[in-house]
Every structure is written in C-alpha cells, then in structure tokens.
C-alpha positions as CSV (number, residue, x, y, z in Angstrom):
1,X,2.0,17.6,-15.1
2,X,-0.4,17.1,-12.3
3,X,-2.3,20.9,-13.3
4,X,-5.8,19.7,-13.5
5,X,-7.4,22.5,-10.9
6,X,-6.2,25.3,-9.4
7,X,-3.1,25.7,-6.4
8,X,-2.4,21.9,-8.4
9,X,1.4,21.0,-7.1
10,X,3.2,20.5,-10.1
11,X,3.9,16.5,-10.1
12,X,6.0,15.0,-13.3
13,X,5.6,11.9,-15.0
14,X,8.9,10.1,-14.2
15,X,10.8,9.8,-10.8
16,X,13.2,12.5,-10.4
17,X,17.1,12.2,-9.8
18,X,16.8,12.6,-6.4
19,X,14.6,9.5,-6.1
20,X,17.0,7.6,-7.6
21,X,19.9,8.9,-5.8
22,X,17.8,7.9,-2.6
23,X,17.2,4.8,-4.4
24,X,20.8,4.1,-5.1
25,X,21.8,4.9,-1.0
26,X,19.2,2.8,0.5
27,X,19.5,-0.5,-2.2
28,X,23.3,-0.3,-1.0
29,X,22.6,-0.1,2.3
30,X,20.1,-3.0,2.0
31,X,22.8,-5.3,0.0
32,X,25.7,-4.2,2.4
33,X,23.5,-5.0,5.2
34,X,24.3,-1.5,6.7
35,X,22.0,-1.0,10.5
36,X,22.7,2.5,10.4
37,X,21.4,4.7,7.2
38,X,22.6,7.9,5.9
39,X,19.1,7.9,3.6
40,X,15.7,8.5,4.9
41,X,12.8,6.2,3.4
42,X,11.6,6.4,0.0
43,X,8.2,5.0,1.2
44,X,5.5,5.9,3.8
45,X,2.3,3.9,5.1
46,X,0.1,6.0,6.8
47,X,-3.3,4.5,7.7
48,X,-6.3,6.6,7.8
49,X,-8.8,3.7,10.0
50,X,-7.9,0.4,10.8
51,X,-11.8,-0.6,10.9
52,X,-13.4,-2.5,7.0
53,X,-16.8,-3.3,6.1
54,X,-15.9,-6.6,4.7
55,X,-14.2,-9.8,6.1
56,X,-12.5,-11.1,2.9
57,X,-11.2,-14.5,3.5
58,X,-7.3,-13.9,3.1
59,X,-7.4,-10.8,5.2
60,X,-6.1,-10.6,9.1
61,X,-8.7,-7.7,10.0
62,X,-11.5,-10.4,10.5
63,X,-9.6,-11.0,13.7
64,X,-8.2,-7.4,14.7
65,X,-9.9,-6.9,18.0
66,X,-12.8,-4.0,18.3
67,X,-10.3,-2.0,20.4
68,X,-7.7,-1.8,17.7
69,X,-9.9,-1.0,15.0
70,X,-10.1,2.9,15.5
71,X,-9.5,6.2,13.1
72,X,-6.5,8.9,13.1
73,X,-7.4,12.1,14.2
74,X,-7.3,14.9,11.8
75,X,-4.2,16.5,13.8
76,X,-2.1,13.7,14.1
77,X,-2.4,12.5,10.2
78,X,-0.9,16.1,9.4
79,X,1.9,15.7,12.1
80,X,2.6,13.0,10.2
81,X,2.2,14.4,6.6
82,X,4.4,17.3,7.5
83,X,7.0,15.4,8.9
84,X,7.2,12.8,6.0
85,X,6.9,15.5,3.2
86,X,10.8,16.6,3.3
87,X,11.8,13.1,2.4
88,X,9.0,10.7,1.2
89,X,8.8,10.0,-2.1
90,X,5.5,8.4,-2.3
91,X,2.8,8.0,0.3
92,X,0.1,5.5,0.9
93,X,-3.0,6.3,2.3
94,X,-3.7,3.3,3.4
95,X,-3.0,0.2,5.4
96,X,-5.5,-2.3,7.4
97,X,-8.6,-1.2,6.9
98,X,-10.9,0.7,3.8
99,X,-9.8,4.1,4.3
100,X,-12.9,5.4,2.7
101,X,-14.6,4.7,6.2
102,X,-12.9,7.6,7.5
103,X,-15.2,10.5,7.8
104,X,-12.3,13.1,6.9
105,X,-10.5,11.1,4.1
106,X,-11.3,13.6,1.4
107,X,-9.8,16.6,3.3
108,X,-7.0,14.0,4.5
109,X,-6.3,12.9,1.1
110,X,-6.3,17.1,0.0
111,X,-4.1,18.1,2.6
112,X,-1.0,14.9,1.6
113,X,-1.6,15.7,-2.2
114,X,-0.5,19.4,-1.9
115,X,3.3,17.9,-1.9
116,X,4.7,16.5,-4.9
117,X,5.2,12.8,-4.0
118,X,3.1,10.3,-5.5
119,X,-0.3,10.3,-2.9
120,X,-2.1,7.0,-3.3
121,X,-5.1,5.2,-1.9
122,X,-6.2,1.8,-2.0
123,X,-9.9,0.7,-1.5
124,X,-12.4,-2.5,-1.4
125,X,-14.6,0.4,-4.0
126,X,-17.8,-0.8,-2.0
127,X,-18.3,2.8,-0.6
128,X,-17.8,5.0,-3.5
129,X,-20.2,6.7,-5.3
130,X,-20.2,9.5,-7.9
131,X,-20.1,12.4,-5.3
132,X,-17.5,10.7,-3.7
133,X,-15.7,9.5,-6.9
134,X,-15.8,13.7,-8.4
135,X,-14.1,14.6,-5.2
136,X,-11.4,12.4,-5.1
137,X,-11.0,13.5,-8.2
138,X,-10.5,17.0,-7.5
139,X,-7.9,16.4,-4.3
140,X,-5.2,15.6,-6.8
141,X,-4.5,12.2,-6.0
142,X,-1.9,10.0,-8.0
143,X,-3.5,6.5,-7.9
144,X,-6.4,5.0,-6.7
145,X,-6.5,1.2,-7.1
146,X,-9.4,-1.2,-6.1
147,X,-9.1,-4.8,-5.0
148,X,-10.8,-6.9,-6.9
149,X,-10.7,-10.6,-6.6
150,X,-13.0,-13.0,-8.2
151,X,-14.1,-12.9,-11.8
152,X,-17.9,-13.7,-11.2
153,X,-20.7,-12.9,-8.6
154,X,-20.8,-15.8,-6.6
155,X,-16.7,-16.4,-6.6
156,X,-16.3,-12.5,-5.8
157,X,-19.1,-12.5,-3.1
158,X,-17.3,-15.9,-1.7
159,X,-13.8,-14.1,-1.6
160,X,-15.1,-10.1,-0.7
161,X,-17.3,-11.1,2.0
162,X,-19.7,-8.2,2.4
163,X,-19.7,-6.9,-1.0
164,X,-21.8,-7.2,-3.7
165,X,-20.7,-7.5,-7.2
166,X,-22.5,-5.9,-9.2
167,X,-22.6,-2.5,-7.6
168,X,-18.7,-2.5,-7.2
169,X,-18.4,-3.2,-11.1
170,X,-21.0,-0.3,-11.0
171,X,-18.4,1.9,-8.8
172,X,-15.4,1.3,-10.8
173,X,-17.0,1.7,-14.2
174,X,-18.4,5.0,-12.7
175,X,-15.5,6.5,-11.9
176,X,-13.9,5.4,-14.9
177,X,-16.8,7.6,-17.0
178,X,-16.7,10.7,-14.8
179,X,-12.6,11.1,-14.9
180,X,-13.5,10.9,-19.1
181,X,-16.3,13.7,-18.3
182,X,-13.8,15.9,-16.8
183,X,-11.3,15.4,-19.2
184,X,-8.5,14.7,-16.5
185,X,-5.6,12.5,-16.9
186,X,-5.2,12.0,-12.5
187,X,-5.9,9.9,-10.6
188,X,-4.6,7.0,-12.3
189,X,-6.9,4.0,-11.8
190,X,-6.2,0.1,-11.2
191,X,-7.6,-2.7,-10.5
192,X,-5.4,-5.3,-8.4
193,X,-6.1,-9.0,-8.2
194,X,-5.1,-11.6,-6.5
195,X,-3.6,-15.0,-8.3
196,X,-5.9,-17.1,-6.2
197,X,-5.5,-20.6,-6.8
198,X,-8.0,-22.8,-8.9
199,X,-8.7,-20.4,-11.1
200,X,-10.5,-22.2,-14.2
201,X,-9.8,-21.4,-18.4
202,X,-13.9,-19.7,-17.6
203,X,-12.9,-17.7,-14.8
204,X,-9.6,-15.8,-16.7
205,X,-12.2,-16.0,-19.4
206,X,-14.1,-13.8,-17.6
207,X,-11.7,-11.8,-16.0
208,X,-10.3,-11.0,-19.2
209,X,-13.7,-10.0,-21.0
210,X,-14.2,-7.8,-17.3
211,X,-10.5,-5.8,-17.8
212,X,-11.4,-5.3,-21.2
213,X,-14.7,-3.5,-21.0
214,X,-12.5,-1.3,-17.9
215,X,-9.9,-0.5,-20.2
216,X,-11.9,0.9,-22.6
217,X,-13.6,3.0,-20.0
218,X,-9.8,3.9,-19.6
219,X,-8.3,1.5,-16.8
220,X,-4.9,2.6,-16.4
221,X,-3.2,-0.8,-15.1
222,X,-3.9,-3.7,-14.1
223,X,-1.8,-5.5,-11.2
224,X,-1.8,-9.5,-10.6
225,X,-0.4,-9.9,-6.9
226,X,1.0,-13.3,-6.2
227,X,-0.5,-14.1,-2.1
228,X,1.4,-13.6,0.8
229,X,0.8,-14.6,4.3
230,X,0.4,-12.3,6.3
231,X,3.9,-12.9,8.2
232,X,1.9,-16.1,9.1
233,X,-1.0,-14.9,10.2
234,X,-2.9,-16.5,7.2
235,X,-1.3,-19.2,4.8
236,X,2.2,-21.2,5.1
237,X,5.6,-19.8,5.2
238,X,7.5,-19.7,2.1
239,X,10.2,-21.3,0.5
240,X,12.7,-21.9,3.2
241,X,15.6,-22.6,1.0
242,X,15.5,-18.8,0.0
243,X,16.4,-16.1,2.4
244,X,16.4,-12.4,1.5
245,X,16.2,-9.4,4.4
246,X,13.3,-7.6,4.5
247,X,13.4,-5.0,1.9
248,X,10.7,-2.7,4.3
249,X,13.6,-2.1,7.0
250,X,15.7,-0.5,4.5
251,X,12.7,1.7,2.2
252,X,9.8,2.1,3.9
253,X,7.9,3.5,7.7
254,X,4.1,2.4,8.2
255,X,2.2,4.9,11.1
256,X,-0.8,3.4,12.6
257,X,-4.3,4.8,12.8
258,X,-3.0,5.5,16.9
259,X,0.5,7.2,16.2
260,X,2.0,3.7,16.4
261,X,4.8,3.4,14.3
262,X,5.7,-0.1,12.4
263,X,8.4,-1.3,10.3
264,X,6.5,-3.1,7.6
265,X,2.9,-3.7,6.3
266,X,2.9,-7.5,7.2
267,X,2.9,-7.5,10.6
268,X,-0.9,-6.9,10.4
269,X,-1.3,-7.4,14.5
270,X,1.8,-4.7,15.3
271,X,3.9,-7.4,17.2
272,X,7.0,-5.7,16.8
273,X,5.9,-1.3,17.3
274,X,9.2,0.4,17.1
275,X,7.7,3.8,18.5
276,X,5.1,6.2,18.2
277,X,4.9,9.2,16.9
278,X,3.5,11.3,19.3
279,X,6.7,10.8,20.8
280,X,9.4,10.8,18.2
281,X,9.6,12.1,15.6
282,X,9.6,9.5,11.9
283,X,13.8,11.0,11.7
284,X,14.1,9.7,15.0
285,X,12.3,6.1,14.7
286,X,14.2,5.4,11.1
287,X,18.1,5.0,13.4
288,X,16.3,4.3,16.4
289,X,17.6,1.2,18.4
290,X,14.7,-1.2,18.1
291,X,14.6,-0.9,14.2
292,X,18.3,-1.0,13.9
293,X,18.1,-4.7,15.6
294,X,15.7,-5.4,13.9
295,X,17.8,-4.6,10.4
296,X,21.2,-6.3,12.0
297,X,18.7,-9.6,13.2
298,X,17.6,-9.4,9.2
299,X,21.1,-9.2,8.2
300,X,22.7,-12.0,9.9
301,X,19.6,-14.4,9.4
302,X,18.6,-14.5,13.1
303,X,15.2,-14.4,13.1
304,X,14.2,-17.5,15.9
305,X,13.0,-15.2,18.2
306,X,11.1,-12.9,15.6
307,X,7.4,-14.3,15.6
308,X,6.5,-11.8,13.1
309,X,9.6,-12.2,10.8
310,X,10.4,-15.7,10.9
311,X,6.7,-17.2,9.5
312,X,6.9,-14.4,6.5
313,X,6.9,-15.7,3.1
314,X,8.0,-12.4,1.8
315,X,11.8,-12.9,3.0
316,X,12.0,-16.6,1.0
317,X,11.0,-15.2,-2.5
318,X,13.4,-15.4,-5.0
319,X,15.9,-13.2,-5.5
320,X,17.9,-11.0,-7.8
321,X,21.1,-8.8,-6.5
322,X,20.1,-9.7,-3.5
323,X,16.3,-7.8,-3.9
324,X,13.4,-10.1,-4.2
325,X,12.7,-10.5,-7.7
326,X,9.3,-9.1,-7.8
327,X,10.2,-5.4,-6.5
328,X,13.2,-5.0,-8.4
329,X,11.6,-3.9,-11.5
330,X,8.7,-1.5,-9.7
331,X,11.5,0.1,-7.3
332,X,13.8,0.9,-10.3
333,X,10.8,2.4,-12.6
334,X,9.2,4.0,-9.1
335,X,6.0,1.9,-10.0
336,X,5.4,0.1,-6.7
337,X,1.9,-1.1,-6.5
C-alpha cells in the first residue's frame, strides 16, 4: 500500500481487474484492427518541458528548435490530469525533455500522484540533489527511473553530453540512501540503459560491478532498452520484412508541453498533432477523425504517405499474437518501463 505520509492515495501492488479488463478491450481492438474504440487508453504521456540540459547523441532534442522547447503551465497540466484521471491507468511525467527543469514539477508531480494510477517520472538525474530527492519522495510517486548509458566516465560523458559522471553516480546513490533513511518502500527506483553497440567484456564488466553496488543501496530494477529510431529521425528503419500496427494508437495519448496532443512518443518533431487540448477534450481526441485514419492507415499497412510512420523501426519488431514481442510481457504484468 502506497501509505507512507499522510492524505497517501491507497495504491496496490498488482494491476487491478479493471486494468485488465481495459487491457483485454483494447489488445482486441488492436488485433481486430478496430478504428473506432469502445475503451479509453490505458496509458498517458504528459510532458512537463520539452527543453534538456544535455544533447546526448541518440536523442532528437539536440535539434528541437528554441521555439518548441517551452514548459506547461501549471493550469493546463491539471486540465489535463483531471481529465485523464477517470480512465488512465498509469501516467508519465514525462516526454522530450528532463522534466526536472520545470520550476513546478514537485507540486506537478503532488497534484497527478493524489489518484491511484501508477505516476512515473523519467530523468537524465543530473539535477537532483538531496533536497530535491526528499521531496520527490514525499509526493508519492510510483517510479522514478534514470537513464544511464555508459559504464565509465569518458564513454558516459561521450554518450550524456553535458553530464558528468561522477556526480550522477553521486545522485543516484543518494537517493538510494535517503529512501533507506526514511524507511519508505516508494518511489521505486531504476536505472535504464541502452544496448549500445560495441560494448566490450570490460565495459559489462563494469556495468555489472556499477548495478551491483546500486542494488545493494536498494535499486529496484534494472531495464536494458534495445535502440529505436526515432521514427527516423536518428538511426535506420527496421526490419522491413516484419510489419506490426502501432501498438500507441490502440493504448496510449501523449499531451505536449503546449496542449498539443500526439498519438505516440516517437514522433519526437509532432509531424502528425491530432488536436489540442485546449480545444478538446482527451475523450474527444481518442475517436476523433485524424487518429481514427491514422489507426485504419496502420491497419491496412498504408503507410507511404506517413513520414512519421513509415521510417519507424518500432512497427517491424518481431511479433507475438500480433503485439511486438517486447511489450507483450510488460503490458500483461502492467510493468511498462
């Protein structure tokens, strides 16, 4: 139970029923290929700044322009909350950018962990610090997971441009200690990598000998995250002799730091903005007409004419049931990373 301070929303351990009845209506809308749902999403994006302190070299922001690198207002992130809370069943605080820029994300990440879905937040962990670390803490978040690529100084400095090593290790570890201080079970903390290639036997030496030490600070997971592309934006398409739609269209909403509202977290430079949702509300957008094409172009493979879509290397994984075979596991045991 998540009952750590007072006013704490009682969370449980496991998914509930209704998350896998929501589960079972949208993974058989996805494999019948339905346009038109009779569930709502089971997932929700919503990104607190698109603007990051670092330019890591497999990451798009490097080339978001300054005019699309702003913050949400305060107003519009509970809109958005409020909306969402009736039906998500886990929200990520997160998106383009290091949402620990944002001036308000403690209060922000207070006010979305109120509601017992699973509130989690995803950082570079160049910014925290033990004031910083104590209060996240205390909002009653889920998960908080740090991206971590890079098993040494120099490779991790190479990949993390902007960051320093050391003082991240020094972040993590320090969080680590203080949620052992308070005796608190939440936020559960991971570190993700990336499987970057040319990794030597020395360097998952090291990365091994690093989890290690975490773990016995308490590291809750770790998560190795094969590379994607950026829906072409960075890398080579995939495999084209596989084809699966996207699973996003059929689970998941991402809202933009501006109201913008986008039907999957690859399509970093929003080329295909269904609405926004100033304007309609996140009901309205999931049946709306420009995300229903887009589920029917999915369904029947037509995707010449989808510059976003087509490149992806997401939608020619391999597959299982029809569901790429990597989610299939983490949407069943409601342990998406």
């Amino acid at each position: 139970m998540n009952c750590q301070f007072p006013g704490a929303v009682v969370k449980c351990g496991m998914q509930s029923p209704a998350y896998y009845r929501r589960l079972a209506g949208l993974l058989s809308g996805y494999r019948r290929k339905k346009t038109s749902l009779s569930h709502l999403p089971l997932r929700l994006w919503l990104e607190p700044t698109a603007r990051c302190n670092l330019a890591c070299i497999m990451c798009p922001n490097r080339d978001l322009s300054p005019d699309r690198k702003g913050d949400m207002d305060f107003d519009l992130f509970s809109k958005v909350v409020d909306q969402a809370r009736d039906f998500a069943f886990e929200i990520n605080l997160c998106h383009r950018g290091e949402s620990l820029l944002h001036p308000q994300i403690i209060p922000m990440v207070r006010y979305a962990a109120r509601f017992p879905w699973k509130t989690k937040l995803h950082t570079n962990g160049t910014l925290l610090n033990r004031e910083m670390a104590r209060e996240l803490i205390e909002t009653g978040l889920d998960r908080l997971s740090f991206s971590f690529d890079g098993t040494c100084a120099e490779e991790y400095e190479r990949v993390r441009v902007g960051a320093r090593f050391e003082r991240v290790v020094a972040n993590i570890r320090g969080i680590l200690q203080l949620k052992r201080e308070m005796k608190v079970r939440l936020p559960r903390i991971v570190m993700e990598f990336i499987d970057l290639p040319g990794l030597t036997v020395a360097d998952r030496q090291r990365m091994t000998k690093l989890i290690r030490e975490f773990k016995e600070l308490g590291l809750d997971q770790v998560v190795v995250k094969k590379p994607h592309n950026w829906a072409g934006a960075v890398g080579e398409p995939g495999d084209r002799r596989h084809f699966s739609p996207c699973t996003f269209l059929w689970t998941s909403l991402v809202v933009l730091w501006d109201g913008t509202v986008m039907p999957c977290t690859q399509d970093f430079f929003g080329y295909y903005p269904l609405e926004n949702i100033r304007d309609l509300s996140l009901r309205g957008i999931w049946n709306g007409p420009r995300l229903t094409a887009l589920r029917q172009k999915h369904a029947t493979a037509d995707l010449e004419d989808l510059n976003t879509c087509r490149p992806c290397d997401r939608i020619r994984r391999k597959t299982r049931m029809g569901i790429p075979v990597e989610y299939l596991r983490q949407l069943l045991t409601g342990r998406m990373p």
